[in-house]
C-alpha positions in Angstrom: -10.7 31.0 39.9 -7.7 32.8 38.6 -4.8 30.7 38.7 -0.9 31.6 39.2 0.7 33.6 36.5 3.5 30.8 37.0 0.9 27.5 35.8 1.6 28.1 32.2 5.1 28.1 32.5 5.4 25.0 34.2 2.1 23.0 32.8 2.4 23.5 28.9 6.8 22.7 28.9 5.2 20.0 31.2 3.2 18.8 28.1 5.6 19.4 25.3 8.3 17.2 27.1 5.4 14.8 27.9 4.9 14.3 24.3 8.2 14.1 23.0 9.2 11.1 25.6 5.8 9.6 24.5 6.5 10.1 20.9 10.5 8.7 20.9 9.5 5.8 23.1 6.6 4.7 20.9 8.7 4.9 17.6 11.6 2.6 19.5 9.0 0.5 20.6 7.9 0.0 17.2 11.3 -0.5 15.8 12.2 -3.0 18.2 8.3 -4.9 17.5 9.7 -5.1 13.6 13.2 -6.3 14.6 11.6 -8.8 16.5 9.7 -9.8 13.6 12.1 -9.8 11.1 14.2 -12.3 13.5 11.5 -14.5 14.0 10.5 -15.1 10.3 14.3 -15.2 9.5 13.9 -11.6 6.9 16.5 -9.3 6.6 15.4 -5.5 8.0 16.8 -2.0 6.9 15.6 0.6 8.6 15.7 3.0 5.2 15.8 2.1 1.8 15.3 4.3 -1.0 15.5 1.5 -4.1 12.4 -0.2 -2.8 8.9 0.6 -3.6 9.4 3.1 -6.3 6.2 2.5 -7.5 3.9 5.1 -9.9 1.1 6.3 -9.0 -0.5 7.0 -5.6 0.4 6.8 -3.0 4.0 5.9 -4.1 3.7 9.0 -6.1 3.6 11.4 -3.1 6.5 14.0 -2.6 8.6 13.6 -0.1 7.2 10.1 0.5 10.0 8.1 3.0 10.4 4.7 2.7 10.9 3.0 6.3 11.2 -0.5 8.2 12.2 -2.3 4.8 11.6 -6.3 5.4 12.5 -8.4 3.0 12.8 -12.5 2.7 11.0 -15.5 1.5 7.2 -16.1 2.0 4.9 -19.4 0.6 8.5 -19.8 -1.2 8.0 -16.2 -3.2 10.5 -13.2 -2.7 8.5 -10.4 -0.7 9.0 -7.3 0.5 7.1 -5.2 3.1 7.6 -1.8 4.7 6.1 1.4 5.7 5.3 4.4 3.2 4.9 7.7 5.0 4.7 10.8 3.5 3.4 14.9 4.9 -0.4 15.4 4.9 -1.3 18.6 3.5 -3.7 20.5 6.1 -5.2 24.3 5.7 -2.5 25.4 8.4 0.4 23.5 6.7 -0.5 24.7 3.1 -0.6 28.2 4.7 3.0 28.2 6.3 4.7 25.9 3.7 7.2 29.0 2.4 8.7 29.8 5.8 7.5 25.9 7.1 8.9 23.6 5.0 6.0 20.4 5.7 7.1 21.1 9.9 3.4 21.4 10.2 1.9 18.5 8.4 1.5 15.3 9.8 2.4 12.3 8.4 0.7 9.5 6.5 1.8 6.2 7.5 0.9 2.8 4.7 1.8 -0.7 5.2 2.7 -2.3 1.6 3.3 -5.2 0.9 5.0 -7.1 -2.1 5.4 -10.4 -3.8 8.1 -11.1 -6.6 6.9 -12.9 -9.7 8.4 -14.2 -13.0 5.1 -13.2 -15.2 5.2 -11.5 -18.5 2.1 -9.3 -16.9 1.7 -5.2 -18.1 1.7 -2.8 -15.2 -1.9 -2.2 -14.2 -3.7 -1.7 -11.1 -6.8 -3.0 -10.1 -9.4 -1.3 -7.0 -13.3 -1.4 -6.6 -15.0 0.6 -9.5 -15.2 4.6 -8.9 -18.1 7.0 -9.5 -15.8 8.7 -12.1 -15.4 5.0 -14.2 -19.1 4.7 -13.3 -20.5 7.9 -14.8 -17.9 7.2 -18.0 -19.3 3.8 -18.7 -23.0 5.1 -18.3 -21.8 7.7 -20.9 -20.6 5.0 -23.6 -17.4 6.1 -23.3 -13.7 3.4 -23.7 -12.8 1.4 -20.8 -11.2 -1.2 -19.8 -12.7 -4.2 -19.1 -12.3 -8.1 -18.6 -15.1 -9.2 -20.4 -17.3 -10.5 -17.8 -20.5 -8.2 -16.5 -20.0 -9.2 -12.9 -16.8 -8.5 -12.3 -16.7 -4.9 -14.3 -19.5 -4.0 -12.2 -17.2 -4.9 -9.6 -14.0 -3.9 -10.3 -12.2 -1.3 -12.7 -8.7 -1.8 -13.8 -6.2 1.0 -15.0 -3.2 -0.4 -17.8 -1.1 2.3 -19.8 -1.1 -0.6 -22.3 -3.6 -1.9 -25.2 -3.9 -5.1 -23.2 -6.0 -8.3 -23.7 -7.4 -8.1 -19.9 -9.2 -11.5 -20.4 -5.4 -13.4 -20.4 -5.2 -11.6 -17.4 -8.5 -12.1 -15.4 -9.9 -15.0 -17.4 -13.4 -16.5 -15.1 -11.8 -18.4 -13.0 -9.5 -15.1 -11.6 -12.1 -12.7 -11.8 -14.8 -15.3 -9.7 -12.3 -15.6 -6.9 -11.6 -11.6 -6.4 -15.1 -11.8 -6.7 -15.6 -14.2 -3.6 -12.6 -13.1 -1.7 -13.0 -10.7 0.7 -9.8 -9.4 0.7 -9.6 -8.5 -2.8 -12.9 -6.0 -2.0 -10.7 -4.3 0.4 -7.3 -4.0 -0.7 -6.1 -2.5 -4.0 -3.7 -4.3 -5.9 -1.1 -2.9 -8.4 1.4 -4.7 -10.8 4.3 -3.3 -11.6 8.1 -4.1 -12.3 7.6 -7.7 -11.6 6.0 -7.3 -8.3 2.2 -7.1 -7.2 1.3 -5.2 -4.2 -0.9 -4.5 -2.0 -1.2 -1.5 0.7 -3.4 -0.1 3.5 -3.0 2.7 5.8 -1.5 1.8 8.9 2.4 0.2 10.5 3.7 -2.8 10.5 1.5 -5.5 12.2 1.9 -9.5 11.4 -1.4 -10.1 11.5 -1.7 -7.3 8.9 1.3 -8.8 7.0 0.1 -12.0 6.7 -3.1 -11.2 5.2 -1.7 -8.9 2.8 0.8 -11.6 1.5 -1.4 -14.2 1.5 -4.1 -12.5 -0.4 -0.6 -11.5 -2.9 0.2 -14.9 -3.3 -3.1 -16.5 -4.0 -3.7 -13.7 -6.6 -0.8 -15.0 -8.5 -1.7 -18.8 -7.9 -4.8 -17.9 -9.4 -3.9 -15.8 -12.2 -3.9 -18.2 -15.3 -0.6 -16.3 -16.8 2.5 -18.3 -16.7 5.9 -17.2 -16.8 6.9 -18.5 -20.8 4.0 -16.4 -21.4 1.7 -19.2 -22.0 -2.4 -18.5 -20.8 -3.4 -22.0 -18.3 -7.4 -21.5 -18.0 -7.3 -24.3 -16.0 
C-alpha cells in the first residue's frame, strides 16, 4: 500500500511539534511539583545556582554539568541542600558530530543530590560498595584504605586524599550500622566542604528526598566525631 507523497509532510512536523508540547509541559510540570514542595516544607527554591554542589569528583566532575531546582532549608534541625545535577551523555552519534554539534545530540543525565551541613572536623573522603579494581588490589597486597574491621572492608571501600586515621571516622559502632542499613548499600556517600551527600540518578521526588536526608542525617548521628574534634565511641 503506497501512501500519499503528502503523509510525511504532515505526520513527522506532526510528531516533532508533538514532542516539543510534551517535552515543555512536562518540565513546567516538574517545576511547579518542586515549587510546591519547597512551599510546603517552608525551603527557599532557585531555579539555577551555580555556587552549590561544586563538588570533586564524579559526577560533580562532569563538563558542562548544570546545576538546577536548588532547594535549600532546615531538615531534623540540619542545614540541607537538594537539587538536580544534569549534565550531556556522551553517545557514538554525539561523539561523532561534537565539532559542528556542540553536545545538541547528547542527552542529558539527570541526578538527585542531596546534602546535609555539618560542623565536623572530618577530611573529604567518599565512601561506595567495594569495586573489582579495590578488590583485585587488595588480593594483590597492595595499600588501601581501610577502617580496621574485616566485615566492613569487605563491604565497603573508602577514597581520602589524606593520611587519615579512618577508625576515628568509622569506629564499630558506624561501620555495623552502614553495615545493617540498607540505604547505605545503595547510595554512595561523599564528604566534602563541610557537607555529606548523597545522590542517585533521577529528579526531584519527596519520597526520594526524604530517604536521602534521613539516611544523611543518621550518618552523622552515628558518626562518633564531634565538632571540638573530640572521638565519642559511645
Amino acid at each position: 500500500m503506497n501512501l500519499p507523497d503528502w503523509v510525511p509532510y504532515v505526520v513527522w512536523p506532526a510528531l516533532v511539534i508533538g514532542y516539543v508540547t510534551w517535552y515543555v509541559w512536562s518540565r513546567r510540570e516538574h517545576r511547579a511539583y518542586v515549587l510546591r514542595l519547597a512551599k510546603e516544607r517552608g525551603w527557599e527554591y532557585r531555579t539555577r545556582d551555580r555556587s552549590v554542589g561544586r563538588y570533586t569528583e564524579r559526577p560533580f566532575d562532569k563538563s558542562n554539568a548544570k546545576r538546577r531546582h536548588i532547594l535549600t532549608g532546615e531538615y531534623r534541625g540540619r542545614r540541607i541542600c537538594v537539587f538536580e545535577l544534569t549534565y550531556p551523555e556522551k553517545t557514538e552519534l554525539s561523539d561523532r558530530f561534537r565539532d559542528a554539534n556542540d553536545g545538541f545530540l547528547r542527552n542529558r543525565v539527570t541526578c538527585l543530590v542531596a546534602a546535609v551541613t555539618h560542623d565536623l572536623p572530618i577530611p573529604t573522603m567518599s565512601v561506595e560498595r567495594i569495586g573489582l579494581f579495590t578488590k583485585i588490589n587488595r588480593f594483590l597486597g597492595l595499600p588501601d584504605k581501610a577502617t580496621g574491621i574485616e566485615e566492613f572492608d569487605n563491604r565497603f571501600e573508602i577514597h581520602t586524599a589524606r593520611d587519615t586515621d579512618l577508625s576515628t571516622v568509622f569506629d564499630a559502632d558506624l561501620c555495623r550500622w552502614m553495615l545493617d542499613d540498607k540505604r547505605a548499600r545503595q547510595l554512595p556517600l561523599r564528604i566534602e566542604r563541610g557537607d555529606v551527600v548523597t545522590w542517585e540518578l533521577g529528579k526531584i521526588n519527596a519520597e526520594k528526598i526524604d530517604t536521602y536526608l534521613d539516611y544523611l542525617c543518621d550518618f552523622l548521628d552515628h558518626c562518633p566525631v564531634r565538632a571540638d574534634g573530640t572521638v565519642d565511641h559511645g
